[in-house]
SERO-4910 file (N, C-alpha, C, O; in steps of 0.05 Angstrom, whole numbers):
BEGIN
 pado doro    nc1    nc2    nc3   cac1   cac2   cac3    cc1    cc2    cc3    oc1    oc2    oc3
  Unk    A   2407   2172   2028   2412   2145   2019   2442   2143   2011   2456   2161   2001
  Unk    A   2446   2122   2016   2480   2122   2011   2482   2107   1982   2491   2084   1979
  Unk    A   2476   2119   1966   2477   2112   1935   2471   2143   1916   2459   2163   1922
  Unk    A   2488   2132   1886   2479   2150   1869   2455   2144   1856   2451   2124   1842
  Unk    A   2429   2172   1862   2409   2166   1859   2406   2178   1826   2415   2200   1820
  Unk    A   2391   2160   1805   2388   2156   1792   2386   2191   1774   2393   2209   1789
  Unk    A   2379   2199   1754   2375   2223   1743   2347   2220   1734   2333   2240   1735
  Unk    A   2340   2201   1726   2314   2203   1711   2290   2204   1724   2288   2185   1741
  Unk    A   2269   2219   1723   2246   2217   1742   2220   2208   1729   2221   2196   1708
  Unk    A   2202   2213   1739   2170   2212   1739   2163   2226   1714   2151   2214   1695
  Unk    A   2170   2249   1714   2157   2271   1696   2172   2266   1674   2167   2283   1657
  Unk    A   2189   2251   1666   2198   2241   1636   2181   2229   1629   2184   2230   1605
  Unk    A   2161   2216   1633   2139   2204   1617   2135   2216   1599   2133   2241   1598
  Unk    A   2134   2195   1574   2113   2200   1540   2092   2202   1544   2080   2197   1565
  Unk    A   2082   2212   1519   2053   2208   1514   2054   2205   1482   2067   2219   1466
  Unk    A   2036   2180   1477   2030   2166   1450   1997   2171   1445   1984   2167   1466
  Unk    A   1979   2180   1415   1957   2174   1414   1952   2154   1401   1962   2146   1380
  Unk    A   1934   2144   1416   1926   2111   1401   1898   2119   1402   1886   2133   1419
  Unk    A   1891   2107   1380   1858   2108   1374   1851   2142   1376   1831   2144   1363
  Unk    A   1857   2163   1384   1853   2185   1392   1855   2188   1411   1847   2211   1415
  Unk    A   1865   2177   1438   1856   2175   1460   1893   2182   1467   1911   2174   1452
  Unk    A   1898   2197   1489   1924   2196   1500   1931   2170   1515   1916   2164   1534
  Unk    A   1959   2149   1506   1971   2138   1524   1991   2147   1544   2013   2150   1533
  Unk    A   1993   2153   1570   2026   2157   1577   2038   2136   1590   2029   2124   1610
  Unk    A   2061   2132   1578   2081   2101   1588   2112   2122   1598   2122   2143   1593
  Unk    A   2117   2102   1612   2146   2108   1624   2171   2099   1610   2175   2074   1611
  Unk    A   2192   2114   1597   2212   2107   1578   2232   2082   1589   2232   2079   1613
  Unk    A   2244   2071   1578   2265   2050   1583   2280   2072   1609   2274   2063   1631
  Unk    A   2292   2087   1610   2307   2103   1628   2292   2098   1662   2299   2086   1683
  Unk    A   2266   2114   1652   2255   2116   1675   2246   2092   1699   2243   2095   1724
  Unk    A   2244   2063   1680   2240   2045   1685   2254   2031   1701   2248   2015   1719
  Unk    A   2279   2040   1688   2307   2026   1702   2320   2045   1726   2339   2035   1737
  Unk    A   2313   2071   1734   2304   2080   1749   2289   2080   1779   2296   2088   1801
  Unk    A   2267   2068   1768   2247   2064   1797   2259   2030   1805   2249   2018   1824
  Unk    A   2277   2021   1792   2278   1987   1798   2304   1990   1809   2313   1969   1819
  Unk    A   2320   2012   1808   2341   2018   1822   2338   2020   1844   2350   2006   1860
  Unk    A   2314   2047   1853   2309   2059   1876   2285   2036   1886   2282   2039   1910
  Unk    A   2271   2018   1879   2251   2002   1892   2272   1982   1900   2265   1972   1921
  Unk    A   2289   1974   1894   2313   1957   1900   2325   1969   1917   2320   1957   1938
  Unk    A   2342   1993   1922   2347   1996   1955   2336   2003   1982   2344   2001   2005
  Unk    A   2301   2016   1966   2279   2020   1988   2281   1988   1995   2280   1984   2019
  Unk    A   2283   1969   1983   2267   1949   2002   2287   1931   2015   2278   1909   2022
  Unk    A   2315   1936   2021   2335   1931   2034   2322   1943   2057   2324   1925   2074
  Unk    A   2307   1968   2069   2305   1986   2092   2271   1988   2097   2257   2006   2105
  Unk    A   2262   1954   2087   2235   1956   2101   2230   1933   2120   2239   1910   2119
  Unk    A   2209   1950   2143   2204   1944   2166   2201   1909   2163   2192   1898   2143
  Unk    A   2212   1893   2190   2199   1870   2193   2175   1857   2187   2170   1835   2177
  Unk    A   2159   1874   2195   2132   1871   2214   2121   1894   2194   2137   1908   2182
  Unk    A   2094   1895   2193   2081   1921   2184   2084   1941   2201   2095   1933   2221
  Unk    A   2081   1961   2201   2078   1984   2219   2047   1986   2228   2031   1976   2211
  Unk    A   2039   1994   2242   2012   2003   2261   2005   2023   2265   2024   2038   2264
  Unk    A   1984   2033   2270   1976   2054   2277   1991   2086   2259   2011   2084   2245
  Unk    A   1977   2109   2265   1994   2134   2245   2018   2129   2242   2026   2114   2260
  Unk    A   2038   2136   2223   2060   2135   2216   2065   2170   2204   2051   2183   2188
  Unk    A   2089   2176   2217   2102   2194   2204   2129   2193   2201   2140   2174   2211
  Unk    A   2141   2210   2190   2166   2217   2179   2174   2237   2180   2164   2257   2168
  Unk    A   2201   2239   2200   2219   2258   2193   2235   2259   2177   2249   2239   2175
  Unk    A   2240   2283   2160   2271   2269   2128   2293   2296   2139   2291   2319   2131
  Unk    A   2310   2287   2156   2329   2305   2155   2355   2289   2155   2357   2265   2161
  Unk    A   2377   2309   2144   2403   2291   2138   2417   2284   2164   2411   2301   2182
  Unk    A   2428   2272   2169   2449   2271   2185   2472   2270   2179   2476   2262   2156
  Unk    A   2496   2278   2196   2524   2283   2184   2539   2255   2162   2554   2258   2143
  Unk    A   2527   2228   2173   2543   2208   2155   2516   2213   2127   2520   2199   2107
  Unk    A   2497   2226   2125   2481   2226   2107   2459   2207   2113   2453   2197   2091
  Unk    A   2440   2195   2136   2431   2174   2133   2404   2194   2141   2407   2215   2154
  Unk    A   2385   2189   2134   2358   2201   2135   2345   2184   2156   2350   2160   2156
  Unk    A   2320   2198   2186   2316   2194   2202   2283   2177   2197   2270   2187   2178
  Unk    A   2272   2159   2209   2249   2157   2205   2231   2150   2227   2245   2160   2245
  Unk    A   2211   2140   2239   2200   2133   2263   2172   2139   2263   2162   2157   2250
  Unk    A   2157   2117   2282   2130   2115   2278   2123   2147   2290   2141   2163   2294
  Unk    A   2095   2156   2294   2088   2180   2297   2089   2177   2327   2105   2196   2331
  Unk    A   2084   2168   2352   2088   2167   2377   2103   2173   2385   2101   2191   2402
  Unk    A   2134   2159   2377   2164   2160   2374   2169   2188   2374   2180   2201   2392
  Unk    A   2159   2195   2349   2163   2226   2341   2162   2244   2353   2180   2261   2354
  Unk    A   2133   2245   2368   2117   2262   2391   2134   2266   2414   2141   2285   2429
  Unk    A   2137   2241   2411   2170   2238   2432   2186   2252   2450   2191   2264   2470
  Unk    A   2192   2240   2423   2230   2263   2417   2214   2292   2418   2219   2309   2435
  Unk    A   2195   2295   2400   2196   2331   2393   2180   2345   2422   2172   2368   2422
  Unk    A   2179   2329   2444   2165   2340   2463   2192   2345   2480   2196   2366   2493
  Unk    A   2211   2322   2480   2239   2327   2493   2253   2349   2485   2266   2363   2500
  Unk    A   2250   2352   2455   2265   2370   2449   2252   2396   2462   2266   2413   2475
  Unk    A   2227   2399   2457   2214   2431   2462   2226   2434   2484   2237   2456   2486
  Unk    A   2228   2414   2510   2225   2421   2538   2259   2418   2542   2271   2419   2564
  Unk    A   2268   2415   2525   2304   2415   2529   2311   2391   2552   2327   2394   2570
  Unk    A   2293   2364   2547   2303   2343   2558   2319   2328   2551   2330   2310   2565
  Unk    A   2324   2336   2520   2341   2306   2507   2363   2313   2523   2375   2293   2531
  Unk    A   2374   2337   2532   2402   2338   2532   2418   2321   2558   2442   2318   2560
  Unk    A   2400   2311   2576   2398   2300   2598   2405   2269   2597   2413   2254   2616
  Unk    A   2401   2264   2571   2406   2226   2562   2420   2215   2549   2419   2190   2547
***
């Protein structure tokens, strides 16, 4: 992602007892946090729904941009690659 990603995570959650019972809530930090990162996830979502399996590849690339593609796509490429076709295109 081409941003500074936030420090605060998930596992900062409190825990408060009310009545005896455990609450856990998410701190002011964390909050402002996921509304950072749900704010540039949704700059980079699909038109259209996606269909059928979906997978993901997460590897970097040199400008830093992370790879993604339906699962067919995938099968793809990784069948080109095994057979040393990409290098041909």
């Amino acid at each position: 992602m081409k941003m500074n990603p936030p420090t605060a995570t998930a596992q900062e959650r409190k825990i408060k007892i009310i009545n005896g019972r455990p609450v856990f809530f998410d701190t002011q930090k964390v909050r402002e946090a996921r509304a950072i990162l749900m704010n540039h996830l949704s700059m980079h979502k699909p038109r259209r729904p996606l269909e059928g399996p979906i997978g993901g590849i997460n590897k970097a690339a040199p400008d830093g941009d992370m790879a993604c593609a339906p699962a067919d796509a995938q099968r793809e490429r990784a069948g080109r690659r095994a057979t040393g076709d990409h290098r041909e295109q």
